[in-house]
C-alpha positions in Angstrom: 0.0 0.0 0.0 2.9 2.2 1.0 4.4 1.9 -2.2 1.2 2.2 -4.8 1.0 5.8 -2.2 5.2 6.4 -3.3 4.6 5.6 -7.3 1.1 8.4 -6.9 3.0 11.0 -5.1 6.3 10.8 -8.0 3.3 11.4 -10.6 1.9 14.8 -8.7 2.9 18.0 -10.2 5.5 20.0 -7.8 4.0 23.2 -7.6 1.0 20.9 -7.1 2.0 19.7 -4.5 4.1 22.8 -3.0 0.2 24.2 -2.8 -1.6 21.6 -1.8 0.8 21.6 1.5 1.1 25.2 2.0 -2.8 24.9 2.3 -3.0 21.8 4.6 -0.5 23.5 6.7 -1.5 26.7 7.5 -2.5 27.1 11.0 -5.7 27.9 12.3 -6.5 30.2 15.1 -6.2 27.4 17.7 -2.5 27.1 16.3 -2.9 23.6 14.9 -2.8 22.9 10.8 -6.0 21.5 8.9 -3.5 18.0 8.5 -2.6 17.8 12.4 -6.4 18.2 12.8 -7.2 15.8 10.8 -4.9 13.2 11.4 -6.1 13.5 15.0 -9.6 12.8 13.9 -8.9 9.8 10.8 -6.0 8.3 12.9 -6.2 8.5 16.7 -8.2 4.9 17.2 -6.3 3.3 14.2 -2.4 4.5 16.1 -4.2 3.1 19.3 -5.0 -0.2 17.8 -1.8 -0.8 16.0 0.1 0.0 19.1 -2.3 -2.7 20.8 -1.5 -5.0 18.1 1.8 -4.3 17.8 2.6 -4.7 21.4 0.8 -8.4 21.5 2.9 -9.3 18.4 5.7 -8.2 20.1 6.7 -5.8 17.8 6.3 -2.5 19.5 8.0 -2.3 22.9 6.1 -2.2 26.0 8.2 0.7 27.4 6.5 2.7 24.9 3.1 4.4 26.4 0.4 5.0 23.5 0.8 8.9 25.1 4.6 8.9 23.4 3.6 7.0 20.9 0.6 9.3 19.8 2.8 12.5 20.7 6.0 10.7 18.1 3.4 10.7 15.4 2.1 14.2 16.2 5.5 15.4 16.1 6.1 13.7 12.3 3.0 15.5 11.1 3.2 18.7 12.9 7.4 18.5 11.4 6.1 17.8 8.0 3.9 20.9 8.1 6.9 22.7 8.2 8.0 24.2 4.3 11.4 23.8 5.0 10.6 19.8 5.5 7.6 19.4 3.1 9.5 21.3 0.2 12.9 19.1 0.1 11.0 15.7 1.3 9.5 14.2 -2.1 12.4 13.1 -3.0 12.8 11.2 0.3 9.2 9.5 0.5 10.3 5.7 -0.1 12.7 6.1 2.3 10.7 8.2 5.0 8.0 5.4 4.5 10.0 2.8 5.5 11.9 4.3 8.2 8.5 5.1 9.6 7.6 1.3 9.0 10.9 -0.4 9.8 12.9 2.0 12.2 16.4 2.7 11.6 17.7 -0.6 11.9 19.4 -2.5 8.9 17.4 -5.4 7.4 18.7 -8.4 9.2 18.0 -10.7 6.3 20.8 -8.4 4.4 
């Protein structure tokens, strides 16, 4: 899914794109962008399940409280809606992705 998301966003026009973000990140009165807002709203019970999930897979450590985990995330969005970040990061999307994904580990299998 990640990477069908990667091949779309190499296909969007920049300047596209350059607008598209400078409108999702403009901040509101309340100090918060329209995309920290809505990522709140879509992905709030989704973080909270994975975590769950994650945590009984053993995958996610249990030092990790869903508070730090939800603020880490909040703190990737709210960084992204940043035009220092969000106009040199296309190029960087695969890799973003999957340190999101994987952490900054190498791939044991390698």
């Amino acid at each position: 899914m990640s990477q069908n998301k990667i091949h779309f966003l190499h296909q969007i026009n920049n300047q596209f794109y350059l607008d598209i973000m400078e409108h999702l990140t403009k901040k509101d009165d309340d100090g918060l962008s329209l995309m920290i807002n809505k990522f709140a709203e879509n992905s709030y019970g989704m973080l909270l399940d994975l975590f769950h999930r994650g945590r009984k897979e053993g995958k996610v450590d249990l030092k990790y409280s869903d508070e730090f985990l939800l603020l880490y995330f909040q703190a990737i969005v709210e960084g992204i809606s940043n035009p220092k970040i969000y106009e040199r990061i296309v190029p960087y999307t695969e890799e973003w992705t999957e340190l999101l994904i994987k952490g900054l580990a190498p791939n044991k299998s390698e």
